[in-house]
C-alpha positions in Angstrom: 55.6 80.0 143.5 57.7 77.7 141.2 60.5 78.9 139.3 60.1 79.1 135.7 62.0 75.9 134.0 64.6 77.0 132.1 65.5 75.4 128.4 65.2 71.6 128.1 68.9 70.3 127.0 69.1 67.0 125.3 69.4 63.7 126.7 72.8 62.5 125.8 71.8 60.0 124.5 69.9 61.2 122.1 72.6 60.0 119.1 71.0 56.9 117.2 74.8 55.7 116.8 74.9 55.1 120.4 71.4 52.6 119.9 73.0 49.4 118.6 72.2 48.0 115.0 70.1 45.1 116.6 68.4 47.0 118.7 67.4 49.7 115.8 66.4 46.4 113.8 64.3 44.9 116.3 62.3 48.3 116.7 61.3 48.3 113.2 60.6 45.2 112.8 58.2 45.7 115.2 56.7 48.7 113.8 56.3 46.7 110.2 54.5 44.0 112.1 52.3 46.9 113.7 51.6 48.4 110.5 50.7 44.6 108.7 48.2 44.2 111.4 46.6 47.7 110.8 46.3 46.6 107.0 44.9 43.6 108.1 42.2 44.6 110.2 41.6 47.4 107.7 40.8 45.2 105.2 38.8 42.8 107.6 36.6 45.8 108.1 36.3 45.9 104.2 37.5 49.4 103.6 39.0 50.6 100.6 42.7 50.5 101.1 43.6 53.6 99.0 41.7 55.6 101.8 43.6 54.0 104.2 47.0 55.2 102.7 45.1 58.6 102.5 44.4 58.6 106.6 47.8 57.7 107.4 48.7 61.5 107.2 45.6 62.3 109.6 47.9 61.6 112.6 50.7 64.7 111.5 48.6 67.1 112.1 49.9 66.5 115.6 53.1 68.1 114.5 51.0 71.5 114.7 51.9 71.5 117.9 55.6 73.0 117.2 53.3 76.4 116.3 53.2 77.0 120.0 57.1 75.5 120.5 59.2 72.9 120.9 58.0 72.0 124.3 53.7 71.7 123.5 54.6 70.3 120.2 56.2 67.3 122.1 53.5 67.0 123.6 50.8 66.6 120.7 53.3 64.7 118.6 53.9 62.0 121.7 50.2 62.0 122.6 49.1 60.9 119.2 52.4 58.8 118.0 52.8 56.1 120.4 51.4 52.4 120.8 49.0 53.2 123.9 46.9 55.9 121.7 46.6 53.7 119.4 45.6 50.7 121.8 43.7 52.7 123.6 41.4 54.1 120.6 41.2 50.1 119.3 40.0 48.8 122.7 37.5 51.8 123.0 36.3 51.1 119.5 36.2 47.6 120.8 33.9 48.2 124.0 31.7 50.3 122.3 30.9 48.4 119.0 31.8 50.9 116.6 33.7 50.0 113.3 34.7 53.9 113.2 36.4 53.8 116.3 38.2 51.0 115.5 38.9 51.9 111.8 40.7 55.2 114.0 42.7 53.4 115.9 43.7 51.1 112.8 44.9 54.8 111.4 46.8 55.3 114.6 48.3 51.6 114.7 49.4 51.8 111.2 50.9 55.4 111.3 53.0 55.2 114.1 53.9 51.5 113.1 55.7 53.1 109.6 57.1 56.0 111.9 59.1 52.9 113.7 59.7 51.3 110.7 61.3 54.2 109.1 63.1 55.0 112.4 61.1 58.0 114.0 60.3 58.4 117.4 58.9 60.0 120.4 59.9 63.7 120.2 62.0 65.3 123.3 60.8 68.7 124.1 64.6 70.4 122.8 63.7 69.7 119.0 61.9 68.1 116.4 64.9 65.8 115.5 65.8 64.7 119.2 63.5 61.6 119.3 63.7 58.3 121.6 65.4 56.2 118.7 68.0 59.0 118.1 68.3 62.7 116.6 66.9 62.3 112.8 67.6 64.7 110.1 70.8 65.9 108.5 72.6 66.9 111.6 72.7 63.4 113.3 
């Protein structure tokens, strides 16, 4: 029988002053271009872009997670906010010809490239705030 895991602590660094400025930069940067590109092939697939900007809160709903704790909502947050998800849902929407699928993982794409652009990250299990670009919120 395995012991029960105590409390998670924080990574130390978990502090986005010890990311440097660059580096912070370069990842949102990255997560504009992510979020172009999910315009882009948005309006390719001739969908109306203010349903677009409607679907870009679809992914949050992840964040009910945190009803069951910090720990499982982690886990739903990080499953549906990263770049393989959304990769993932694009290829599969790829392979099997559907513009739904691939208008999905447009959603995904574009959703978690704002979250980089504004800064937000993959969540730690110790709190909402403690993220892999640095603890967010007012107690930084």
């Amino acid at each position: 029988m395995e012991p029960e895991a105590g409390p998670v602590a924080a990574p130390d660094h978990v502090h986005l002053e010890d990311t440097t400025p660059w580096v912070r930069r370069w990842l949102r940067a990255e997560g504009v271009v992510a979020f172009v590109w999910a315009v882009v092939l948005w309006i390719l697939l001739r969908q109306p872009l203010p349903l677009f900007l409607v679907l870009l809160l679809v992914p949050d709903l992840s964040m009910l997670g945190y009803i069951r704790g910090p720990h499982a909502g982690a886990i739903a947050y990080n499953v549906v906010h990263n770049w393989a998800t959304a990769g993932l849902v694009l290829l599969l929407g790829l392979v099997a010809q559907s513009g739904l699928i691939i208008l999905a993982g447009a959603v995904l794409l574009g959703h978690v490239g704002i979250d980089r652009a504004l800064g937000y990250g993959l969540k730690y299990p110790t709190s909402f705030q403690d993220t892999h670009l640095g603890r967010i919120g007012r107690r930084r």
